[in-house]
C-alpha positions in Angstrom: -10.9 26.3 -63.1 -7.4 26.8 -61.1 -5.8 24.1 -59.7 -6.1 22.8 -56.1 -4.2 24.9 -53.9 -2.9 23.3 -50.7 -0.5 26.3 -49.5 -0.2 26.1 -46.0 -2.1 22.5 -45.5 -0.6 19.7 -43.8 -0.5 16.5 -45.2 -0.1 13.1 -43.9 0.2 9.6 -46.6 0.2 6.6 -44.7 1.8 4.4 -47.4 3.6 7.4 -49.3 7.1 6.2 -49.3 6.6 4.4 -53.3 3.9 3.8 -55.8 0.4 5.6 -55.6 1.2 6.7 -51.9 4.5 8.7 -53.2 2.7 10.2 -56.1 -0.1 11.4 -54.2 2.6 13.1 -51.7 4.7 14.2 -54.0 1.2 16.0 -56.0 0.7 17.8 -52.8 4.2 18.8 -52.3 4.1 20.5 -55.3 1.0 22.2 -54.7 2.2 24.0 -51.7 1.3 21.8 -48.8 3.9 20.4 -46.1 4.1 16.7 -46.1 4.6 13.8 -44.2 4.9 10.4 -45.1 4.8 6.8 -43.3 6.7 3.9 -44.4 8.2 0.1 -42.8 11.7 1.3 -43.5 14.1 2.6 -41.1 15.0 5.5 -43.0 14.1 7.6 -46.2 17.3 6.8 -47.4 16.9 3.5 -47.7 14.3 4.1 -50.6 17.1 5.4 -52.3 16.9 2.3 -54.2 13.0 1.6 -54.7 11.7 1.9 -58.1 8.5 5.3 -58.0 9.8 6.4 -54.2 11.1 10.0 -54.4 10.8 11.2 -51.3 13.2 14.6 -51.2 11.0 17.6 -49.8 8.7 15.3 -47.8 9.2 14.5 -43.7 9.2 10.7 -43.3 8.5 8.6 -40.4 9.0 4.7 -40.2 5.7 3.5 -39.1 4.1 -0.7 -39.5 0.8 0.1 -39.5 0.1 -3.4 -39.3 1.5 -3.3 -35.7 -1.6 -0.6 -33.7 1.4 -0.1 -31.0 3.4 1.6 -33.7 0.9 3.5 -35.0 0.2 5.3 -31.0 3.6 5.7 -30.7 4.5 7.4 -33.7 5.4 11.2 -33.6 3.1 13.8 -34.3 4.0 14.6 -38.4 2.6 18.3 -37.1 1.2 19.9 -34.8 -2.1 20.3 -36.5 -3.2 18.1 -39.8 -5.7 19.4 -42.7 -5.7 16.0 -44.7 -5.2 12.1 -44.0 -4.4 10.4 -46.9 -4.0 6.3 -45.8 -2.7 4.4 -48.9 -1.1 1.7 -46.8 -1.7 -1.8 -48.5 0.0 -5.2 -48.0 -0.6 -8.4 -50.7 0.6 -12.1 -50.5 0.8 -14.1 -53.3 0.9 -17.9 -54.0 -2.2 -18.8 -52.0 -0.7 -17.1 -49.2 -3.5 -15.3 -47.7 -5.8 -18.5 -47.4 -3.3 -19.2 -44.2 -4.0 -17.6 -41.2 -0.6 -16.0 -41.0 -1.1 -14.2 -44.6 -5.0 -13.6 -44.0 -3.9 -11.9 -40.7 -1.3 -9.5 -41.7 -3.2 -8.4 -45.1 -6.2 -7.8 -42.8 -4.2 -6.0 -40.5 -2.6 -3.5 -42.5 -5.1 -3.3 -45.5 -8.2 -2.7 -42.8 -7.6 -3.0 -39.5 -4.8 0.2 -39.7 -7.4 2.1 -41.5 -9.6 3.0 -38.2 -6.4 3.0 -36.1 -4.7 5.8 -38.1 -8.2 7.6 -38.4 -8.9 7.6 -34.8 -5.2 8.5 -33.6 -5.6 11.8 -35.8 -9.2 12.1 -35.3 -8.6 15.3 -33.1 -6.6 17.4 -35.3 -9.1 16.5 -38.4 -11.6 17.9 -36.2 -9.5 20.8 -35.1 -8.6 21.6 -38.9 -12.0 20.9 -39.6 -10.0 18.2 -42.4 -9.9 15.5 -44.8 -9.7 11.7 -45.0 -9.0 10.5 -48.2 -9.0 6.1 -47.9 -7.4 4.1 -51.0 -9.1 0.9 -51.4 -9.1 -0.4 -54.7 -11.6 -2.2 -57.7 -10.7 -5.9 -56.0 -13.5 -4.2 -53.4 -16.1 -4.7 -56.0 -15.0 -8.3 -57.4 -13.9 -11.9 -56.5 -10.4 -12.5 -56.5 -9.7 -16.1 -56.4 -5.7 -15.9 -55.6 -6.2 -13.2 -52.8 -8.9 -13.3 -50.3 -8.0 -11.0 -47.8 -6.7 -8.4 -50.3 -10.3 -8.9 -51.6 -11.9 -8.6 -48.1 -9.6 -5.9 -46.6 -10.4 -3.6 -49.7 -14.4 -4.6 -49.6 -13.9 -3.5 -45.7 -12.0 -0.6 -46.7 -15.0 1.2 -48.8 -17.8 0.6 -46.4 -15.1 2.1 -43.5 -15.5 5.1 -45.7 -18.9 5.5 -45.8 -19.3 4.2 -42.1 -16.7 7.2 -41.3 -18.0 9.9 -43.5 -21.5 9.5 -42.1 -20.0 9.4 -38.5 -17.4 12.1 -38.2 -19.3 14.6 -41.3 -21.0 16.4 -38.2 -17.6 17.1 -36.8 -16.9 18.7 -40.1 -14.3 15.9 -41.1 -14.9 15.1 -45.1 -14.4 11.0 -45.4 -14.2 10.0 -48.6 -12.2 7.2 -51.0 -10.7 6.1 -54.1 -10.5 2.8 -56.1 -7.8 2.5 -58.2 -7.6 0.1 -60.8 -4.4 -1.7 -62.5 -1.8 0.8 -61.3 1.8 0.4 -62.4 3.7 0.1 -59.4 6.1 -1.9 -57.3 3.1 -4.1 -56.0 1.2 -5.2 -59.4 4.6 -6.4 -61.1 3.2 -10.0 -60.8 0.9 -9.2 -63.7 2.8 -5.7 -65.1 5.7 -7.6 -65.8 4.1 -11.0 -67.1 3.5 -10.7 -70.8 0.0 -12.5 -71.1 -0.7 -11.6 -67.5 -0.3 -7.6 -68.6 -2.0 -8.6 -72.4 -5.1 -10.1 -70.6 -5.2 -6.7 -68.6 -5.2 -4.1 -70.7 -7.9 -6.2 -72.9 -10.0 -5.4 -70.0 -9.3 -1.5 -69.7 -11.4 0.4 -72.1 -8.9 3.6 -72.4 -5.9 1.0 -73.1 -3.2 1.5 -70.9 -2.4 0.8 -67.0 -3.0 3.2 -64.5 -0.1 5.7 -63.3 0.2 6.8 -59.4 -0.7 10.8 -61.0 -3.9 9.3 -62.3 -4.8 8.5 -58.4 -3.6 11.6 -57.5 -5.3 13.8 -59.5 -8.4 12.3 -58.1 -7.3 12.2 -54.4 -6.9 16.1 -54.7 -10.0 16.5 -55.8 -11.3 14.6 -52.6 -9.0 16.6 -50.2 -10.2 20.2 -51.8 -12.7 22.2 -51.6 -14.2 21.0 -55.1 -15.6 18.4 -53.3 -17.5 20.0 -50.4 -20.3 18.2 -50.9 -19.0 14.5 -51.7 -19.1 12.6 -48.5 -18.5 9.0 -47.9 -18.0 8.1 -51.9 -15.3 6.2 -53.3 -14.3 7.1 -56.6 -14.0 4.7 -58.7 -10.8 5.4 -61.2 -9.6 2.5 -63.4 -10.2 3.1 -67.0 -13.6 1.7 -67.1 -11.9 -1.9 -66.2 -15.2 -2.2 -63.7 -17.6 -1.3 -67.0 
């Protein structure tokens, strides 16, 4: 079976300036699509410093998507768009999000910014006939004591998708989702880089080792092409059997 070709696609990642979001972008990129990514810095160049943020070939617009205004005004990354990939997330430690301040922003950008970006590109997915690919992640299947709107957001986040892919699947707009488990990036360092933390988790992952952003992407292109034709409204589920 040949690998996914995006050659001539366009390609938006909401959240693609570091971590899963970059390597999803930067899997695209190299399969031929144009891309576009969003992130809360001014400037791609000031990710010249951030640890799995490479974002050379890719357009780049600096977007809060936990502010809605930002997200209407921002420029059109095209003029038409094939796939919407939103890998935005936000997380507070420290018992942060049990305050109304941390429980808001979380909320805002890990959920409310999910059905803001969809709806402001709604008409060129429909156009393009296109692709939503949402990243929630395994918290949206488990308690998690320390962070309860990271919890909630990514609960909210998987039945968006299958609220979505039932809704806009007559427009012929694919909605679909992944779950990542234990990724190694710059937001899971509180455990990654924490000895027993990072010993505790990987005796929970069956195939023994963290998760790396081109794990998620491999999956996320499978969503966007035309492998998956017929998967509509599914998260995937891709964690190393951590949810077994």
């Amino acid at each position: 079976m040949n690998d996914p070709d995006f050659n001539g696609k366009t390609v938006l990642v909401v959240g693609g300036s570091s971590g899963i979001g970059n390597g999803v972008a930067r899997a695209f990129l190299a399969r031929g699509a144009r891309v576009c990514v969003w992130g809360t810095r001014p400037t791609a160049e000031d990710y010249a410093d951030v640890e799995g943020s490479d974002l050379q070939g890719l357009g780049y617009s600096c977007v809060d998507v936990g502010v809605p205004d930002q997200i209407a005004a921002a420029p059109d990354p095209f003029d038409t768009l094939d796939v919407l990939v939103l890998c935005q997330g936000a997380v507070i430690y420290r018992r942060g999000e049990y305050e109304q301040e941390g429980w808001d922003r979380v909320m805002a950008v890990n959920l409310d910014s999910l059905l803001h970006c969809s709806r402001r590109f709604y008409p060129q997915l429909k156009a393009s006939r296109g692709s939503v690919v949402i990243v929630s992640s395994i918290s949206a299947f488990r308690a998690n004591k320390g962070n309860p709107a990271y919890a909630a957001s990514k609960s909210g986040a998987v039945s968006l998708t299958r609220t979505l892919g039932q809704a806009w699947a007559p427009d012929g707009i694919r909605v679909n989702g992944l779950a990542p488990g234990l990724v190694d990036t710059k937001l899971t360092k509180v455990t990654t880089e924490d000895p027993r933390r990072r010993e505790a988790a990987l005796a929970s992952i069956p195939v023994g080792r963290l998760g790396l952003p081109d794990d998620m992407a491999g999956a996320v292109l499978f969503l966007a092409s035309p492998w998956a034709a017929y998967v509509c409204g599914q998260t995937l589920v891709v964690d190393g059997g951590a949810t077994l």
